[in-house]
C-alpha positions in Angstrom: -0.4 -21.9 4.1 -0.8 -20.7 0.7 3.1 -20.5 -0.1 3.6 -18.4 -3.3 1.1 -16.2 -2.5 2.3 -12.9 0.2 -1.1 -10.0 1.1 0.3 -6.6 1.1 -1.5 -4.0 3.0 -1.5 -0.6 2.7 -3.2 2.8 4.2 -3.2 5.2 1.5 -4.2 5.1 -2.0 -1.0 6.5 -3.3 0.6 3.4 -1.7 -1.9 1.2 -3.1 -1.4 1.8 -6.5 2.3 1.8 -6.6 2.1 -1.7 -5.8 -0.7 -2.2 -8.2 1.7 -1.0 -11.0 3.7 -4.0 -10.1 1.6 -6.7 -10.5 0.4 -8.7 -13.6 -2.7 -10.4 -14.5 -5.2 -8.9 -11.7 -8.3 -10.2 -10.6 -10.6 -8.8 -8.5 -11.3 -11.0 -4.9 -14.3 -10.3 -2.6 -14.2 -11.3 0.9 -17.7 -12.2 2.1 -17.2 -9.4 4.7 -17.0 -6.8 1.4 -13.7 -6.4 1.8 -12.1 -5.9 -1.6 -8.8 -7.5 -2.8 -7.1 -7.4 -6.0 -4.6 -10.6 -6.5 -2.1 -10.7 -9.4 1.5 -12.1 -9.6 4.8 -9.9 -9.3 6.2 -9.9 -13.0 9.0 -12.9 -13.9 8.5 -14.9 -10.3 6.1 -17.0 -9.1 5.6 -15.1 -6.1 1.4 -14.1 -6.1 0.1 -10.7 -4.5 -3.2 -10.4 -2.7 -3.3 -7.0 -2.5 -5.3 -4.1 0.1 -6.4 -1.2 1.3 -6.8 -1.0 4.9 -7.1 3.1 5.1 -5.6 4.8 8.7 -5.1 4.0 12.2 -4.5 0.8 13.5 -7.9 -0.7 14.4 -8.8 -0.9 10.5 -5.3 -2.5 9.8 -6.0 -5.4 12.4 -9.3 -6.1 11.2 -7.8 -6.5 7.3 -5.0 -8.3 8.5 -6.8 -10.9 10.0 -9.6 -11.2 7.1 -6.8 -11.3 4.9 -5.0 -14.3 6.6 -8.4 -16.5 7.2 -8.6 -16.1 3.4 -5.7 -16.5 1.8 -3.6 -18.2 4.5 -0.5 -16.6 3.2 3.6 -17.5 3.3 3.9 -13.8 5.0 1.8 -10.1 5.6 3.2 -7.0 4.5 2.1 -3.6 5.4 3.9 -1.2 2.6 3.8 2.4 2.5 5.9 5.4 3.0 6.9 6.2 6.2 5.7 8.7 8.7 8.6 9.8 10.1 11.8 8.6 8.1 15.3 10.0 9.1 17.8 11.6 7.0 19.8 9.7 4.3 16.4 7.4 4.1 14.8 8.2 0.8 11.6 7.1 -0.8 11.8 3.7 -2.2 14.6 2.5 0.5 13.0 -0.8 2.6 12.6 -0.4 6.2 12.7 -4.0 8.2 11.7 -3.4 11.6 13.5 -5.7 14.4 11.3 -4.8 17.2 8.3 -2.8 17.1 7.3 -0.5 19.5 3.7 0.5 20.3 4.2 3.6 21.8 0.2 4.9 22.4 -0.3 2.8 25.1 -1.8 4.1 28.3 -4.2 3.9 31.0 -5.4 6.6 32.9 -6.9 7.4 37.0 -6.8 9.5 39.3 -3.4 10.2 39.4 -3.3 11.0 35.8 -2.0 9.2 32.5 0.8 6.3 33.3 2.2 5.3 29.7 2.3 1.8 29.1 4.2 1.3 26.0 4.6 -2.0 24.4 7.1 -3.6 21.8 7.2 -7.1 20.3 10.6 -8.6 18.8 10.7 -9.7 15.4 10.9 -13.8 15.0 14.3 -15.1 14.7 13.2 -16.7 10.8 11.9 -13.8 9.5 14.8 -11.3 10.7 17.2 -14.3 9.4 15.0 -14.5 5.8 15.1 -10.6 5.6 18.9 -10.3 6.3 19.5 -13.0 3.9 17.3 -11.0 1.2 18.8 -7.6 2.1 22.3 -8.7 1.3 21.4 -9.9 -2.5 20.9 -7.5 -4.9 18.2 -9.6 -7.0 14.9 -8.4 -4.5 15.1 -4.7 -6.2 14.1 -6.1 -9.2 13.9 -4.0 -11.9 15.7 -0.8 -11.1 16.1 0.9 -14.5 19.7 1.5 -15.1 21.3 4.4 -13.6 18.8 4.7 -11.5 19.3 4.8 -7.2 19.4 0.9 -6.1 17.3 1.3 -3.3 19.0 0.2 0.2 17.1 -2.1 3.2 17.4 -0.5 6.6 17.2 -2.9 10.0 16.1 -1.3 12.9 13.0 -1.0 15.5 10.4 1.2 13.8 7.4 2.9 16.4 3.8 2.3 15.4 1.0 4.4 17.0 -2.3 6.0 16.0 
């Protein structure tokens, strides 16, 4: 495990390059699949940023989250981007931690039609501790100009389909 280095996935370009903006000293990486990474370091920490595109649906995602963790063998995998369906009072820029995930496109289908079968996976116990532990200090929003909207961390399950 590559500790001070974290991937960061995204889906859309938009998403992309606000993280981009973020990060210092960039260097292109090539995985011998083509897949294309840019890795740089989060300015004033130590923390390193392999950074990608993975485009839409959930099959692409998979395929770059794995490629990405064979190569880099990172401390954790984020996937950042704006949500699809946030609620009211959640603005753009607030953090959404999910503590369960639920998969809801799940299915199979005979001749008695389409049965659902949903599926949801529980976040680990360490990494809901690690996020609540990060969500209560005010240092992870960084550089927040001042004046400006702190953003806020959200807990909660979040649904993930095609």
């Amino acid at each position: 495990m590559t500790e001070d280095l974290v991937v960061m996935l995204t889906a859309l370009n938009v998403e992309y390059k606000a993280v981009r903006r973020r990060l210092t000293n960039v260097r292109a990486h090539r995985h011998p699949r083509g897949t294309r990474f840019e890795v740089g370091a989060i300015s004033g920490t130590r923390c390193r940023v392999a950074l990608g595109l993975t485009g839409k649906g959930n099959g692409p995602a998979a395929v770059l989250s794995e490629r990405a963790i064979q190569e880099f063998a990172p401390a954790a995998v984020l996937f950042v981007g704006v949500a699809g369906a946030v609620r009211e009072g959640m603005p753009l820029g607030d953090v959404v931690m999910a503590t369960q995930i639920y998969a809801y496109h799940g299915g199979t289908s005979d001749d008695d039609g389409l049965k659902a079968r949903p599926r949801s996976w529980e976040v680990s116990h360490g990494i809901s501790q690690l996020a609540a532990q990060v969500g209560r200090s005010d240092a992870w929003a960084g550089t927040v100009p001042p004046g400006a909207r702190v953003p806020r961390v959200h807990f909660g399950p979040i649904a993930a389909g095609e």
